[in-house]
C-alpha positions in Angstrom: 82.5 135.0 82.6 80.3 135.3 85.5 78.5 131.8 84.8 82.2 130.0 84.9 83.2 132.0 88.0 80.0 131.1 90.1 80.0 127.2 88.9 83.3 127.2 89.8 82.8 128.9 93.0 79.7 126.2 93.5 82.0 123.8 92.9 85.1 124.8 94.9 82.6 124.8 97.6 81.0 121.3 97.0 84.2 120.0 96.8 85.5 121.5 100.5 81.9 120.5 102.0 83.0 116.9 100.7 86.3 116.6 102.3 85.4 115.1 105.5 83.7 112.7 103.4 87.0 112.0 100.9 89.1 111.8 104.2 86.7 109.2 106.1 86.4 106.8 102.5 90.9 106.8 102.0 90.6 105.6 105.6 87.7 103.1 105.7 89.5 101.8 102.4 92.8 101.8 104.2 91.7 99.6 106.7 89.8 97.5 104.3 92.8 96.6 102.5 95.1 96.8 106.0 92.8 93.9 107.2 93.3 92.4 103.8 97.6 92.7 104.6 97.2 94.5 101.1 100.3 97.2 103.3 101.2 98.9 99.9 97.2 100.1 98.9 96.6 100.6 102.4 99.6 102.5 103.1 98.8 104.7 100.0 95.3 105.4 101.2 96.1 105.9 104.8 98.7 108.8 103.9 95.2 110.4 101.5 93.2 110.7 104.2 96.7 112.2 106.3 96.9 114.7 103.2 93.5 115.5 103.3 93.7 115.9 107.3 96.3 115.2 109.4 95.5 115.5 112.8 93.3 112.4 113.4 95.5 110.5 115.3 94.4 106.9 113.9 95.2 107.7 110.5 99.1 108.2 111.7 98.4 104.9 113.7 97.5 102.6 111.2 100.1 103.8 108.5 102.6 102.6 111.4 101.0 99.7 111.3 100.8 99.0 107.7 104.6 100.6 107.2 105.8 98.1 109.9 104.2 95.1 108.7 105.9 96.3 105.5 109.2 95.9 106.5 109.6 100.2 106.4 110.9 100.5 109.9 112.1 103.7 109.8 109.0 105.2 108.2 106.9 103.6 110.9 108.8 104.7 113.2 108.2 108.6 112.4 104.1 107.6 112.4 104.5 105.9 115.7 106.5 109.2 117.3 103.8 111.0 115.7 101.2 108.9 117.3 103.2 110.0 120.7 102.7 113.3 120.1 99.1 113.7 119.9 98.7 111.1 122.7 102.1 110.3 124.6 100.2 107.7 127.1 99.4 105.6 124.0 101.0 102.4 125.6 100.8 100.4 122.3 102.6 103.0 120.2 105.1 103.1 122.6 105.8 99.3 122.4 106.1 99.5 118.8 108.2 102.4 118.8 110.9 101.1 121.4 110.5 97.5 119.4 111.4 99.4 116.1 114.0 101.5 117.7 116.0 97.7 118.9 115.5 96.6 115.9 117.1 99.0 113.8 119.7 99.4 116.7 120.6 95.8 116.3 120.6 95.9 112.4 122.8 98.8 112.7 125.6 96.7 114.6 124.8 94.0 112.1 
């Protein structure tokens, strides 16, 4: 019993010391496959490395990206007001939030 609790505690700890590591490969892959207009992959490895930590504000910037180019407009949106929040002089997420915000006005009249 004491051999499987301290590989697993080895383990468990590995496995935290590697988290940075697991967070910076979802996003380098995200933007591999963002530059590659692959939005679905890069959308699914952008919201990993959000899992994994959220509060690096360029993760929640390119998943705007990638959910806009996407077509998911409201989704973006959320990532974009997100963006605001951790920096709310971000000029170009302010564009593309009051962009998204017309267009889904305009397909509401529609």
């Amino acid at each position: 019993v004491c051999v499987c609790v301290c590989v697993c505690h080895a383990w468990t700890t590995a496995m935290v010391s590697d988290t940075s590591s697991f967070c910076r490969a979802h996003y380098n892959l995200g933007l591999v496959l963002q530059k590659q207009k692959r939005f679905g992959p890069a959308e699914e490895s952008f919201l990993e490395a959000l899992n994994i930590h959220g509060g690096d504000k360029r993760f929640h910037q390119h998943l705007a990206e990638v959910l806009e180019a996407n077509g998911k407009l409201k989704r973006a949106l959320l990532y974009y007001e997100n963006l605001l929040k951790f920096d709310p002089q971000d000029a170009n997420a302010q564009t593309r939030a009051a962009s998204i915000r017309m267009q889904l006005e305009q397909a509401e009249r529609e």
